[in-house]
DRENPA-3360 file (N, C-alpha, C; in nm, 2 decimals, always signed):
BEGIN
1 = XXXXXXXX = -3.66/-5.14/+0.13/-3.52/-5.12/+0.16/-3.49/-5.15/+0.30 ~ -3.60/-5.12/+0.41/-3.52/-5.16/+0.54/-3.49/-5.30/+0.54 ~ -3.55/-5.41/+0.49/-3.53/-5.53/+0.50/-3.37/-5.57/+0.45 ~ -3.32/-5.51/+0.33/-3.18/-5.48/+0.28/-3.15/-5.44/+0.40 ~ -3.13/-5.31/+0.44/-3.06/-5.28/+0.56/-3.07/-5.40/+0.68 ~ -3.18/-5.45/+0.72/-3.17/-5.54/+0.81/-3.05/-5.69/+0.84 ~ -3.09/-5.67/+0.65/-2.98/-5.82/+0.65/-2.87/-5.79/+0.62 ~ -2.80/-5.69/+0.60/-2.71/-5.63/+0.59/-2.64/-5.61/+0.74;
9 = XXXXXXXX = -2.70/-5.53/+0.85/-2.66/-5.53/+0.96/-2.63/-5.68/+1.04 ~ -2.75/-5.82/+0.97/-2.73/-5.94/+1.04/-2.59/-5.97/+0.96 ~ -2.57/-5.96/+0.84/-2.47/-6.00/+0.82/-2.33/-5.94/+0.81 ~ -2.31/-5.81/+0.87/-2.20/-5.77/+0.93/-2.15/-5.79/+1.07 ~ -2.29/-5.81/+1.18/-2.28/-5.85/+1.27/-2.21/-6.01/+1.31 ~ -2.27/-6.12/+1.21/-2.23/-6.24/+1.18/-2.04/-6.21/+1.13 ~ -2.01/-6.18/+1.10/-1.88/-6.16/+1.00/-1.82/-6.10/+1.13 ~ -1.83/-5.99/+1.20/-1.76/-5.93/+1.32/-1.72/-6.03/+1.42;
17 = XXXXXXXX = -1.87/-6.10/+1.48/-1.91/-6.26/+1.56/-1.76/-6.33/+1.49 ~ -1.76/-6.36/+1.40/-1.72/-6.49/+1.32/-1.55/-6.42/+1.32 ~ -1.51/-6.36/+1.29/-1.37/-6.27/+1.30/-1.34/-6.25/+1.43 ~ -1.41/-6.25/+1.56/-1.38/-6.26/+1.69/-1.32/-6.37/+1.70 ~ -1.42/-6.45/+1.71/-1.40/-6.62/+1.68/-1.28/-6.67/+1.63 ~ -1.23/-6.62/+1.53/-1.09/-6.69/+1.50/-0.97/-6.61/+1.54 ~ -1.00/-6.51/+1.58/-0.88/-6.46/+1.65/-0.91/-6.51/+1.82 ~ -1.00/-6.58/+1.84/-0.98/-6.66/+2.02/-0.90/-6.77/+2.01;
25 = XXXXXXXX = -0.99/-6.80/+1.85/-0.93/-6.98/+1.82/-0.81/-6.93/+1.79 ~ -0.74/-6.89/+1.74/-0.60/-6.83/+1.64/-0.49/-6.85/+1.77 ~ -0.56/-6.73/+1.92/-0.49/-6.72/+2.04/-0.47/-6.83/+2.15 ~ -0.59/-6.95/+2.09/-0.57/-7.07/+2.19/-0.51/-7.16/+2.07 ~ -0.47/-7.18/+1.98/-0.36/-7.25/+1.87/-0.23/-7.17/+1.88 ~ -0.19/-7.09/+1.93/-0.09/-7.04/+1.93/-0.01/-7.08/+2.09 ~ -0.12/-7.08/+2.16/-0.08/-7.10/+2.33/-0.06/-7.27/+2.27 ~ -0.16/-7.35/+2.22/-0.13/-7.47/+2.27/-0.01/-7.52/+2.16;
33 = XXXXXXXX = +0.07/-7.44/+2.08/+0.20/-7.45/+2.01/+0.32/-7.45/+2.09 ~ +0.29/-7.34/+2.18/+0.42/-7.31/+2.26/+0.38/-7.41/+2.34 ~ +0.30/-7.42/+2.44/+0.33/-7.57/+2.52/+0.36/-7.68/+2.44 ~ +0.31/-7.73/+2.31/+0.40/-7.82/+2.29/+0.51/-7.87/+2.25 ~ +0.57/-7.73/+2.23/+0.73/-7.70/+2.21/+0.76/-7.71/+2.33 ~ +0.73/-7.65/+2.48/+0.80/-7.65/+2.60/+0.78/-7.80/+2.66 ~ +0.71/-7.88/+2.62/+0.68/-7.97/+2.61/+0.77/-8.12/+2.53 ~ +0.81/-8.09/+2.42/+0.91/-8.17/+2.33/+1.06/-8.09/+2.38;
41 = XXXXXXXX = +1.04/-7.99/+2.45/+1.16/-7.91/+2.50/+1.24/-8.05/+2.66 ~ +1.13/-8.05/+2.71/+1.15/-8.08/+2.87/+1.19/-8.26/+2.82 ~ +1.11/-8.31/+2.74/+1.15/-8.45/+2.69/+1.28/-8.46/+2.63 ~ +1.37/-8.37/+2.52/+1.48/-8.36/+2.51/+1.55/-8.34/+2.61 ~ +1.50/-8.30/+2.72/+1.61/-8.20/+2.81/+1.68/-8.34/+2.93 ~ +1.56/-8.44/+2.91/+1.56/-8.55/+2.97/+1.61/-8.70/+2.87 ~ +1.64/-8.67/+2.77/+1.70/-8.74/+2.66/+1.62/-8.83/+2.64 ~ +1.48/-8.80/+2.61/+1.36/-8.87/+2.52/+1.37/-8.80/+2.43;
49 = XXXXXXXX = +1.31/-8.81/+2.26/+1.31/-8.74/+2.14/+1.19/-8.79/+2.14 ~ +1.05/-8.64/+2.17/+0.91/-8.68/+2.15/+0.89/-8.78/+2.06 ~ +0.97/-8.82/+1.94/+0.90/-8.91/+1.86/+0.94/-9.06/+1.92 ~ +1.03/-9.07/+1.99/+0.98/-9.19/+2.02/+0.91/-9.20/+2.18 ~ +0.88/-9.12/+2.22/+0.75/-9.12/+2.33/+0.69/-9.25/+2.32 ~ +0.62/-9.34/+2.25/+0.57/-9.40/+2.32/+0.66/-9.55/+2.33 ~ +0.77/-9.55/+2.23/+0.89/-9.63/+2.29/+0.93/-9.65/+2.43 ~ +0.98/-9.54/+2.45/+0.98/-9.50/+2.59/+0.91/-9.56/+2.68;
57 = XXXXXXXX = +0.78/-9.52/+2.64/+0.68/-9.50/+2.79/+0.66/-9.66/+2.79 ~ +0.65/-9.76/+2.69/+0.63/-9.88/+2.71/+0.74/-9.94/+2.75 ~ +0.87/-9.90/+2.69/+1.02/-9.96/+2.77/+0.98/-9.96/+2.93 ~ +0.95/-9.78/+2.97/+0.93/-9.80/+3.11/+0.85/-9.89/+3.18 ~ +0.73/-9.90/+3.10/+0.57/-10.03/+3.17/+0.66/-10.13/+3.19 ~ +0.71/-10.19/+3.06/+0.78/-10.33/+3.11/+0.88/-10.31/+3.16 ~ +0.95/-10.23/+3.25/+1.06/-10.25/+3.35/+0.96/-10.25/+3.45 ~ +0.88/-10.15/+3.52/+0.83/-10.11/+3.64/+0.70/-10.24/+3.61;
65 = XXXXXXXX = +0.67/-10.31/+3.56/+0.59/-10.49/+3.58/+0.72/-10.54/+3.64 ~ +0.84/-10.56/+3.55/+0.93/-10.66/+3.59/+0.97/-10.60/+3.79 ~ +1.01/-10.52/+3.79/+1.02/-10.46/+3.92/+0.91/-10.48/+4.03 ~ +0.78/-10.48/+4.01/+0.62/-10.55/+4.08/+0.67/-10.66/+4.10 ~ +0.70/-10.73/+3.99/+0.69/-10.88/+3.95/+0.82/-10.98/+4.08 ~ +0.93/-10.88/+4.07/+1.03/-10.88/+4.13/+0.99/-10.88/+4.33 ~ +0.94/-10.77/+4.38/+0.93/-10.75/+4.49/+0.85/-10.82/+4.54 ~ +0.69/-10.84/+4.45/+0.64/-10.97/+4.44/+0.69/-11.11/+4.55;
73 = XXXXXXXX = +0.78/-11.14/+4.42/+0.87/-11.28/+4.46/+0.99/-11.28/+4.58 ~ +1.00/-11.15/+4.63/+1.10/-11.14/+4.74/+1.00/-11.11/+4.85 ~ +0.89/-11.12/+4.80/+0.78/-11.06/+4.98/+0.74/-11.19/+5.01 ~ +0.70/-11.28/+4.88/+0.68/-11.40/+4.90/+0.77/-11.45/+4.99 ~ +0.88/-11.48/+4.90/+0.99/-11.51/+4.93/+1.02/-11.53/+5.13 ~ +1.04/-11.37/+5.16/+1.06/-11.34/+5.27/+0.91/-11.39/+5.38 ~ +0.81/-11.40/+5.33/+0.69/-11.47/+5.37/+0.73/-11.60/+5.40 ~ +0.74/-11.66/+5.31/+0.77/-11.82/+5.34/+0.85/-11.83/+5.44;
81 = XXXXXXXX = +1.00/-11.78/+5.42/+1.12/-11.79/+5.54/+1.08/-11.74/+5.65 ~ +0.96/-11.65/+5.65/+0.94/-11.61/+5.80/+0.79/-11.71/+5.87 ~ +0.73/-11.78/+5.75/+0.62/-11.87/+5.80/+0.67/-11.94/+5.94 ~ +0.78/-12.04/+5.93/+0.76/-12.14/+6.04/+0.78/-12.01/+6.19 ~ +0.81/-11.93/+6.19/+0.86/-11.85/+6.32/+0.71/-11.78/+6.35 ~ +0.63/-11.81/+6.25/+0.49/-11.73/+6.31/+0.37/-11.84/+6.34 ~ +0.42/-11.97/+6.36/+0.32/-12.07/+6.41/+0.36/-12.02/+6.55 ~ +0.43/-11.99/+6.62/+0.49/-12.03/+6.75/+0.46/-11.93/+6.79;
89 = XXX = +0.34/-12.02/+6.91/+0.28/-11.84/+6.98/+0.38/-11.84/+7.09 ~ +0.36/-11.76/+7.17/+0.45/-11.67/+7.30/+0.38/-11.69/+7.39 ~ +0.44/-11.75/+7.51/+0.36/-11.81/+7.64/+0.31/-11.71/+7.69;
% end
């Protein structure tokens, strides 16, 4: 009979263990629900609709290239026009 009793204790102890366990996991799915409601919250509030998030985010990529791409060509730009005035050293 102790051996019954033994595994009896291991397996209420396991079941107790294991019932902790999902009420941590339960408390960290419930936290990461609300953030991703305050989350799809802050994106509406900014007039994105999380579903098209990654619309978005790639509209933004290719504006902020074209804008690189842009300043780019005006540094150049202003490089060139200022080339001949930087051969000429200063007595």
């Amino acid at each position: 009979m102790p051996d019954l009793d033994e595994r009896l204790s291991l397996a209420v102890a396991k079941r107790d263990k294991l019932a902790s366990e999902r009420q941590r996991l339960q408390g960290k799915l419930e936290a990461a629900r609300s953030n991703l409601a305050a989350v799809e919250e802050e994106c509406r509030s900014k007039g994105v609709e999380p579903e098209n998030l990654v619309t978005t985010i790639t509209a933004l990529e290719n504006r902020y290239n074209e804008m690189v791409e842009n300043l780019e060509q005006s540094v150049a730009a202003a490089e060139a026009a200022l080339a001949p005035f930087m051969l000429v050293k200063e007595p």
